[in-house]
LOVEXDREN-147832 format. One line per 3 residues: for each residue x, y, z of N, C-alpha, C. Coordinates in pm, 1 decimal. Layout:
residues N
X Y Z X Y Z X Y Z ~ ...
END
This chain:
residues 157
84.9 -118.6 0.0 0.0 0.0 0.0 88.7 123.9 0.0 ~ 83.7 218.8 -116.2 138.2 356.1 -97.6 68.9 432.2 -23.1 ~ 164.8 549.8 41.7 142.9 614.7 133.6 139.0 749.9 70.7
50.5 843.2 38.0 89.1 999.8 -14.5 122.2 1131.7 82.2 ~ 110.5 1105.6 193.1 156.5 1194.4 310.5 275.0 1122.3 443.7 ~ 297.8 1218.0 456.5 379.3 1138.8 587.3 315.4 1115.2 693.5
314.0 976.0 760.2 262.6 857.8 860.3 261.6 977.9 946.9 ~ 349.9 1102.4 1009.9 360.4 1135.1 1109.8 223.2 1214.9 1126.4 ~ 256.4 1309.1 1013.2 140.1 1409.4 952.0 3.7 1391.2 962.7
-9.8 1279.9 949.4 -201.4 1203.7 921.5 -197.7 1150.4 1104.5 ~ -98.9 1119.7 1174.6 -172.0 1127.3 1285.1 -171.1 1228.4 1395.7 ~ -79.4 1316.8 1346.5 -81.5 1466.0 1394.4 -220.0 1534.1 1393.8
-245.5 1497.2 1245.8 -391.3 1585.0 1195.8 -500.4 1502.0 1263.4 ~ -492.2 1361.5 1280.0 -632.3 1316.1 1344.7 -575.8 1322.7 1545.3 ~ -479.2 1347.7 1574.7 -532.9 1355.8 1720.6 -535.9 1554.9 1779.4
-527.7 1638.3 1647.3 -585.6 1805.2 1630.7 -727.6 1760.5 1642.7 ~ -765.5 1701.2 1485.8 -907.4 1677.6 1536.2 -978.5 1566.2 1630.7 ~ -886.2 1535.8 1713.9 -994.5 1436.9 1799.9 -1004.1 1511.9 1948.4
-845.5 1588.0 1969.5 -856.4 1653.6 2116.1 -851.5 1818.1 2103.5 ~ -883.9 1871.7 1980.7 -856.4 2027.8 1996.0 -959.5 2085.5 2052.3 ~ -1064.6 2041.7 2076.0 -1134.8 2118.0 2124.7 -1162.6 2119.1 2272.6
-1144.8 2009.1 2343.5 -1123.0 1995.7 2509.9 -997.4 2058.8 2508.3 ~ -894.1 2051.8 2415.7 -784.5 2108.4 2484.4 -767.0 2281.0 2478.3 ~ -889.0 2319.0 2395.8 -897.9 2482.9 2392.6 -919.8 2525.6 2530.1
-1050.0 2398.9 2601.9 -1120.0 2462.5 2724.2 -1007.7 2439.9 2844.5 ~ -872.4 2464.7 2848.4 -844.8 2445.4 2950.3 -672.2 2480.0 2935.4 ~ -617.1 2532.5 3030.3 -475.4 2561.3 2993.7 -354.5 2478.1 3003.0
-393.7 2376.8 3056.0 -320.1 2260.7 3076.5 -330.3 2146.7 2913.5 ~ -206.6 2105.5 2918.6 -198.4 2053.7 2784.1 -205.2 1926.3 2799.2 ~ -290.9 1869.4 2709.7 -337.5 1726.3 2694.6 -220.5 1595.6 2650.4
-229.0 1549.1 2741.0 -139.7 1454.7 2676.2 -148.5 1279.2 2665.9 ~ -117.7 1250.3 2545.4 -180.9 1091.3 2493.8 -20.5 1029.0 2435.2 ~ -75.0 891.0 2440.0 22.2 806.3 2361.5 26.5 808.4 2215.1
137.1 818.8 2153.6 125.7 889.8 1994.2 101.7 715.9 1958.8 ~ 18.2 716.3 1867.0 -38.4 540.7 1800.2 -2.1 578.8 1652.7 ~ 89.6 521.6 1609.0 169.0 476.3 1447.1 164.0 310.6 1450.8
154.2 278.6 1321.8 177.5 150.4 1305.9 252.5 146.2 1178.7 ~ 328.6 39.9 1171.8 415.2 -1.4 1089.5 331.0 27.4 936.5 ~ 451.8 33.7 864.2 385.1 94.2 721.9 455.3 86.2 612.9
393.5 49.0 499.2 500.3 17.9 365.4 500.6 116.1 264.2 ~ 596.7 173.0 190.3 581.5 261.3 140.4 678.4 217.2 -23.5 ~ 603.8 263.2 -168.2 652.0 251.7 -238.3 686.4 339.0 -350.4
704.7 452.9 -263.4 729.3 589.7 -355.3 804.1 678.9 -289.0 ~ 915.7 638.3 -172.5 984.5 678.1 -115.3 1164.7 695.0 -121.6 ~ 1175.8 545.3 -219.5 1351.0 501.0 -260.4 1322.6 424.9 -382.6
1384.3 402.0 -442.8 1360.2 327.7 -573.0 1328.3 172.7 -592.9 ~ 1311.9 153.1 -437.8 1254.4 28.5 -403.2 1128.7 39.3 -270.8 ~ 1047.7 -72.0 -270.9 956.6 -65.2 -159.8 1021.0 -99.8 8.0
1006.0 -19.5 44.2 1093.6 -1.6 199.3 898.6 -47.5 289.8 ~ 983.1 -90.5 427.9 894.8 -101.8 490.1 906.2 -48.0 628.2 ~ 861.3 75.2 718.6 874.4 130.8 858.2 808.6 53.1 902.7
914.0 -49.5 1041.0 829.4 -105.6 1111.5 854.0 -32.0 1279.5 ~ 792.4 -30.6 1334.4 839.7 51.1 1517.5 858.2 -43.3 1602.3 ~ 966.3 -47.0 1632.1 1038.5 -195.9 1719.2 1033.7 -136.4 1848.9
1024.3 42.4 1887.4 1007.6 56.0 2089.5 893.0 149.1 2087.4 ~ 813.4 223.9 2111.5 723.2 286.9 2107.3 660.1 375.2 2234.4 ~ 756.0 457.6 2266.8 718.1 547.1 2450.7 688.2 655.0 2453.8
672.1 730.7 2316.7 637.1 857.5 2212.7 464.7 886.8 2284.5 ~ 492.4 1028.0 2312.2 374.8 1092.0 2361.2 332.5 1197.8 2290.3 ~ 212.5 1264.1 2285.0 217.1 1403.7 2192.7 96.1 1475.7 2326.3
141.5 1593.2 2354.0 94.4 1703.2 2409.0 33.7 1801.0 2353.6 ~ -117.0 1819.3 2337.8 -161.4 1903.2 2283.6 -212.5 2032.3 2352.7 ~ -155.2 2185.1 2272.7 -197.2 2257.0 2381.9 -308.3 2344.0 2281.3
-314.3 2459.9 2395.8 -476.8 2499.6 2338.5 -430.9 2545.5 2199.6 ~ -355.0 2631.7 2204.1 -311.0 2700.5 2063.5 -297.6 2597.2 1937.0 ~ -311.2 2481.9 1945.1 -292.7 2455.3 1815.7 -166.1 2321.9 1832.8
-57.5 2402.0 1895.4 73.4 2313.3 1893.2 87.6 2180.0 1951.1 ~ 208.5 2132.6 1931.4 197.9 1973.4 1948.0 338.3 1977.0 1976.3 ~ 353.7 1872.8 2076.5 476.2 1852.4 2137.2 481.8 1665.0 2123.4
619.3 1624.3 2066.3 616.5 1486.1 2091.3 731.8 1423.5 2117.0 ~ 725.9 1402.0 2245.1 852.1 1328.5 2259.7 850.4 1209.4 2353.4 ~ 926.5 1152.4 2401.7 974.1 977.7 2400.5 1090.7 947.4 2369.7
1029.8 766.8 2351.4 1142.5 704.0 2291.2 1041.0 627.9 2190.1 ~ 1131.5 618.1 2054.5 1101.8 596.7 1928.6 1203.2 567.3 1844.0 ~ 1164.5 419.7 1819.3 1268.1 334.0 1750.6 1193.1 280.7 1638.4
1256.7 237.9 1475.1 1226.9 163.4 1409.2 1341.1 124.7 1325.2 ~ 1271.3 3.6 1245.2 1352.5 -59.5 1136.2 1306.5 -64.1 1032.1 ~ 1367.0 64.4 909.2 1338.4 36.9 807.9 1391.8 -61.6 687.3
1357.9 -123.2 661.3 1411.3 -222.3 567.3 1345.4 -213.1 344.5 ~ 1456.5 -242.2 307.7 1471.3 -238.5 152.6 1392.6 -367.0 102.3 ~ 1256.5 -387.9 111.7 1185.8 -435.6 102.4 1170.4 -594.6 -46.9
1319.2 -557.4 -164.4 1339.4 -602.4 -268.1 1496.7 -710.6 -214.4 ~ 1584.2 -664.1 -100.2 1667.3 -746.2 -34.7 1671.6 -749.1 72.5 ~ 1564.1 -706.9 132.1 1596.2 -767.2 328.8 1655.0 -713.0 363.1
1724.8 -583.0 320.1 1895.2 -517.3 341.3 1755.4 -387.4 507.4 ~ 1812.1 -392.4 587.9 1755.3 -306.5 715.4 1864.8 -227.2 788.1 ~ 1769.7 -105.2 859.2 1840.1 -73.0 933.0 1794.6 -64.4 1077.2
1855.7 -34.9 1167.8 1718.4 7.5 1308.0 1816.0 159.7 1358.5 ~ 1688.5 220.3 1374.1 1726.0 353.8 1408.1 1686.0 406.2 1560.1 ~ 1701.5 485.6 1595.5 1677.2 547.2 1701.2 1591.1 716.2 1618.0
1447.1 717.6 1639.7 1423.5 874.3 1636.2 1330.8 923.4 1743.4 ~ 1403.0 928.5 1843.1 1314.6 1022.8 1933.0 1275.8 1143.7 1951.1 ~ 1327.9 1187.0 1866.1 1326.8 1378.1 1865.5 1370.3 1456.7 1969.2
1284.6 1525.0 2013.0 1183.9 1597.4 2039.3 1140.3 1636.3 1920.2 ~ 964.9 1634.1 1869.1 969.3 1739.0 1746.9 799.9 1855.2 1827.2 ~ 840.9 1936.2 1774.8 695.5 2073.3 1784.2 648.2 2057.1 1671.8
543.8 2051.8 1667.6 445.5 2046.2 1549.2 338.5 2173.2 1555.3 ~ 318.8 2240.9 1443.5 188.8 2291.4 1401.5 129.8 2311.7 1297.3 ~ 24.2 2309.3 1253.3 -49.5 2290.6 1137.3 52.9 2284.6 996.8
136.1 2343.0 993.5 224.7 2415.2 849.3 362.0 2389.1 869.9 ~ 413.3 2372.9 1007.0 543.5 2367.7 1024.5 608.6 2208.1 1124.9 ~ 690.0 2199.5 1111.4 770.1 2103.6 1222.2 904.7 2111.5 1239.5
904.1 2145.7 1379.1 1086.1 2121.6 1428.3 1121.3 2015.2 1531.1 ~ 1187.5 1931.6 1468.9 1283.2 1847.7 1526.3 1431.1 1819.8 1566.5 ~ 1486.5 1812.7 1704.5 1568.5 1819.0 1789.8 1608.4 1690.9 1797.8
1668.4 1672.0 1813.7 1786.5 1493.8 1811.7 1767.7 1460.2 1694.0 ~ 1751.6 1328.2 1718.5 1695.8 1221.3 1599.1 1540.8 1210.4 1542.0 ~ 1579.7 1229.1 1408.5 1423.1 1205.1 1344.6 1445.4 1142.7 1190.2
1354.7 1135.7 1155.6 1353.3 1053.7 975.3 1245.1 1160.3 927.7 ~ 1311.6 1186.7 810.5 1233.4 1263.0 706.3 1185.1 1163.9 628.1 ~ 1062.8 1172.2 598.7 1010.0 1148.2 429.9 963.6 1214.1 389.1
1020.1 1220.3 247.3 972.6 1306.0 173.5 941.9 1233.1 28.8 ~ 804.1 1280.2 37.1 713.2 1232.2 -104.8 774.9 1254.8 -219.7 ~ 677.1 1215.2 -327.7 741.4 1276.5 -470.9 685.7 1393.7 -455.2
578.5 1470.3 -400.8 531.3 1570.8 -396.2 589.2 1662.2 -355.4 ~ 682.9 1624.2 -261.8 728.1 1755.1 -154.5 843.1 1803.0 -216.3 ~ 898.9 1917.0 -157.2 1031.5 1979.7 -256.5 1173.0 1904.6 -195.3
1230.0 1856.9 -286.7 1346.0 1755.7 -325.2 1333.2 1623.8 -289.9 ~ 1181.4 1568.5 -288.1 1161.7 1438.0 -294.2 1167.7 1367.9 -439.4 ~ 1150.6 1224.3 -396.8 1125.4 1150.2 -318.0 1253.2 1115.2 -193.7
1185.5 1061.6 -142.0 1376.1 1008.0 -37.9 1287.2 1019.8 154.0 ~ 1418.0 934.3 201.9 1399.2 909.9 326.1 1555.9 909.8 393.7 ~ 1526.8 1015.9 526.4 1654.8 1075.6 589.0 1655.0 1065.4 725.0
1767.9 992.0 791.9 1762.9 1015.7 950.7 1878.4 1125.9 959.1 ~ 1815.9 1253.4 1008.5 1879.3 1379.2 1057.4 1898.6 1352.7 1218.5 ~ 2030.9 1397.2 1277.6 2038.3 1419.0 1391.8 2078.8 1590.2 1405.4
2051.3 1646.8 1510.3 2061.4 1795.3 1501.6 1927.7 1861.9 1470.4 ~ 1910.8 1962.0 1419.1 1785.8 2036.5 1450.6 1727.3 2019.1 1302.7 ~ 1600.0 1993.2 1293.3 1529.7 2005.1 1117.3 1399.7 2097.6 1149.2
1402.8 2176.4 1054.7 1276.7 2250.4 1077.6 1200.5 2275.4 907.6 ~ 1117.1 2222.5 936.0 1026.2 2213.4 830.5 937.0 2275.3 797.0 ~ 859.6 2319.9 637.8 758.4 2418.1 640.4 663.7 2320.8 520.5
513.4 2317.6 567.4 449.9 2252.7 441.9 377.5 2357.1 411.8 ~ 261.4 2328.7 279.5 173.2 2378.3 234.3 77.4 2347.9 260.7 ~ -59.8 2428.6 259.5 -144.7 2393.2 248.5 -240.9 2321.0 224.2
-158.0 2178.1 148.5 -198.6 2042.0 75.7 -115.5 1970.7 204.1 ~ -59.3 1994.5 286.8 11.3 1929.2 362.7 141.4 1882.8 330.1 ~ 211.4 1911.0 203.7 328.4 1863.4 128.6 469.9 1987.8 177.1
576.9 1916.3 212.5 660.8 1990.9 249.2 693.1 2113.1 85.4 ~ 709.8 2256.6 150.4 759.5 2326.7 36.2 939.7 2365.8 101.9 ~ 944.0 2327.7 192.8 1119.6 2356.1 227.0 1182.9 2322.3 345.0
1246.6 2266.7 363.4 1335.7 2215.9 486.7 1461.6 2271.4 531.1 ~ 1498.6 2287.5 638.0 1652.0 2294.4 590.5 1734.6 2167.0 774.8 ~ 1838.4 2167.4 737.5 1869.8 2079.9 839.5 2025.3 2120.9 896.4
2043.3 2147.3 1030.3 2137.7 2176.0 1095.4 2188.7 2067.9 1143.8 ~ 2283.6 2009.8 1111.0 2366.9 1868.7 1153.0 2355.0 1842.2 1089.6 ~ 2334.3 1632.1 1086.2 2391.3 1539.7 997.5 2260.9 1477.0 942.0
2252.5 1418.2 807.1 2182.6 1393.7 739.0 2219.3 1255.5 645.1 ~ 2178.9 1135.1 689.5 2185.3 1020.0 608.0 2108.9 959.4 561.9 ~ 2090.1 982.4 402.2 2038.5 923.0 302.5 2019.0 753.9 336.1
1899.9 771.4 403.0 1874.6 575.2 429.5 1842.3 524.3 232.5 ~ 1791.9 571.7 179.3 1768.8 502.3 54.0 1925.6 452.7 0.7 ~ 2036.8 522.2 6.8 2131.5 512.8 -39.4 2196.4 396.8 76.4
2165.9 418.7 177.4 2224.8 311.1 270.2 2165.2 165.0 252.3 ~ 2069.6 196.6 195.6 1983.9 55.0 240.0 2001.7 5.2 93.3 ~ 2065.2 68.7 -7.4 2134.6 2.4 -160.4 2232.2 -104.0 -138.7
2361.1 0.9 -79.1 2476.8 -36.2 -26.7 2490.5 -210.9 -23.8
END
């Protein structure tokens, strides 16, 4: 099954709309267990890769304004789905989320669609990434402070 947005994105947007509105009525920020499930993607590397989440302790805090806080511990293994070739990562972030933007602190994985600007591809950044989408939800620009490894190219190798 292809994926046209990022896994993170679609459950960002459904727990805005499941808790934004209790979390308007009150100044204290809501906080839940972030729920991802493993996911295959075939428009990401020039082969079908598969995110699976091997630790899962990732929380997201929603406050009234809108924003989103998520942090934990968050591990997976993506694997090159055409040779078994895997990796296991560590991305816990911290990342802030809001409607249009995302910044992430430690470890995180980018994907980026064919849609988004300089996709397709998938990246574990350590150091700071701060991201801007559009209005379709598709990244229009990133930029990344630290290190940046091309998992598609790793997972060739």
């Amino acid at each position: 099954m292809a994926f046209r947005r990022p896994l993170f994105v679609v459950c960002a947007v459904a727990f805005v709309a499941i808790f934004a509105g209790s979390a308007a009525h009150g100044a204290q920020p809501i906080r839940e267990p972030l729920v991802i499930e493993d996911a295959d993607f075939d428009n990401l590397c020039k082969f079908p890769v598969r995110i699976e989440i091997t630790a899962n302790k990732e929380y997201v805090k929603f406050f009234s304004d809108g924003r989103l806080l998520v942090n934990g511990k968050l591990f997976v293994r993506i694997t090159n789905l055409d040779t078994g070739k895997s990796m296991d990562v560590n991305i816990s972030g911290p990342a802030n989320v809001t409607p249009t933007s995302e910044r992430n602190m430690g470890r995180g994985l980018l994907l980026l669609f064919p849609e988004d600007a300089a996709g397709p591809g998938v990246f574990l950044n350590t150091g700071r990434l701060d991201v801007i989408r559009g209005e379709d939800g598709f990244i229009t620009n990133y930029t990344v402070r630290g290190t940046s490894v091309d998992v598609c190219a790793a997972l060739t190798a």
